[in-house]
N, C-alpha and C positions, 0 to 999 in steps of 0.2 A: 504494500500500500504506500503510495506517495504522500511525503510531509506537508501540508499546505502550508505555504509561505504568508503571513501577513501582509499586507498591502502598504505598499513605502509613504501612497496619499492617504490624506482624509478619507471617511467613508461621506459625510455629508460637507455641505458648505458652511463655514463659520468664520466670525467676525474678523477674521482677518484677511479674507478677501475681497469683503465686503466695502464699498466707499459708505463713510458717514452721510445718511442725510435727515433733512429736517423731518420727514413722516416716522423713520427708525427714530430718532431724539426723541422725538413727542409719545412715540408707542412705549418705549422706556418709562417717560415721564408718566406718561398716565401710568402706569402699573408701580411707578415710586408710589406716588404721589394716595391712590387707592390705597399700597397700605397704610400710609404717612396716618391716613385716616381715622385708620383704626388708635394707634395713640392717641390723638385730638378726643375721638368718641371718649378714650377712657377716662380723658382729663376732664372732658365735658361730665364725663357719669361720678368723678370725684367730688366734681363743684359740687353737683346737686346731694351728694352725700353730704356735705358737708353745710350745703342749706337746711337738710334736712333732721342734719345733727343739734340743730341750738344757732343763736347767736356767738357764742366762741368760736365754733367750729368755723362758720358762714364769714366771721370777721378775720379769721386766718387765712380763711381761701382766697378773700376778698382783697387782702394785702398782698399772697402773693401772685394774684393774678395781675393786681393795679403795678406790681413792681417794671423796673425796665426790662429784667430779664423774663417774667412773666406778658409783658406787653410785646414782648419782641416775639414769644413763644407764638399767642394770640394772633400777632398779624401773620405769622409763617402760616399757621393755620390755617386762615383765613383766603389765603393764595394759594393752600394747598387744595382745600373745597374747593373756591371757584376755579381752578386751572383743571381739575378731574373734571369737573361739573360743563367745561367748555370741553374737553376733550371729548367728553362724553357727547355732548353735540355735534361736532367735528365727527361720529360715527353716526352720531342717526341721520346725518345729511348722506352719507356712503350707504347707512341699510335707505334711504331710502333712494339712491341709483343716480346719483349725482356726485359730479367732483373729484370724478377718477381720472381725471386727465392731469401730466405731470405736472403741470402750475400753478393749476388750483388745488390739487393735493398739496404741495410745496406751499401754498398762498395759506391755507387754511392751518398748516402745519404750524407757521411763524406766526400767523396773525392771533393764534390762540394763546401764544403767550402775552403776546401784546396786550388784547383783550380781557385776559385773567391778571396781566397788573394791574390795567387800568381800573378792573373793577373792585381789586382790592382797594387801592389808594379810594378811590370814591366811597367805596362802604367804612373805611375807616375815617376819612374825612368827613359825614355825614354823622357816626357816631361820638368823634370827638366835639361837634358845633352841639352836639344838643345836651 
């Protein structure tokens, strides 16, 4: 019976023959950024423990959220929701059969980060005026 030899290439294609582009970036991102989420939800389901714990509790959560390193947390959050939450449109325009062509995949790809800064700075601008 003959030895079989291992194969010198790859069996599939991987990231290193791959060129970067902006639709691969953004597909990445969305799948960070999804889990990024899951911490946010748990810090979100802490606060509410800890409203639901007393006024001591609610006034410790309350400080370290109001903190710089707490506010800086809160806006990453915040970018991180609305940039899955655009991404996640960026696909229901593809399930719904549109936008597969390579400039508007490209245009849609960049334009969603764009759009999820923008909407962060405005949702936090909007909550620091009131």
């Amino acid at each position: 019976m003959a030895e079989s030899r291992p194969a010198a290439r790859p069996l599939s294609p991987h990231l290193q023959i791959y060129r970067w582009s902006w639709t691969m970036a953004m597909s990445i991102a969305h799948r960070a950024t999804g889990s990024a989420l899951y911490g946010g939800t748990l810090l979100i389901a802490l606060w509410l423990i800890a409203a639901a714990s007393g006024p001591a509790a609610y006034e410790t959560a309350q400080w370290i959220a109001g903190s710089f390193l707490g506010r800086l947390v809160l806006f990453g959050y915040t970018f991180v929701l609305l940039h899955h939450m655009v991404g996640g449109l960026r696909h229901f325009v593809w399930d719904l059969g549109h936008g597969f062509d390579p400039q508007t995949r490209t245009n849609l790809a960049k334009y969603s980060v764009v759009v999820s800064g923008a909407l962060t700075v405005l949702v936090w601008l909007i909550a620091l005026t009131r």
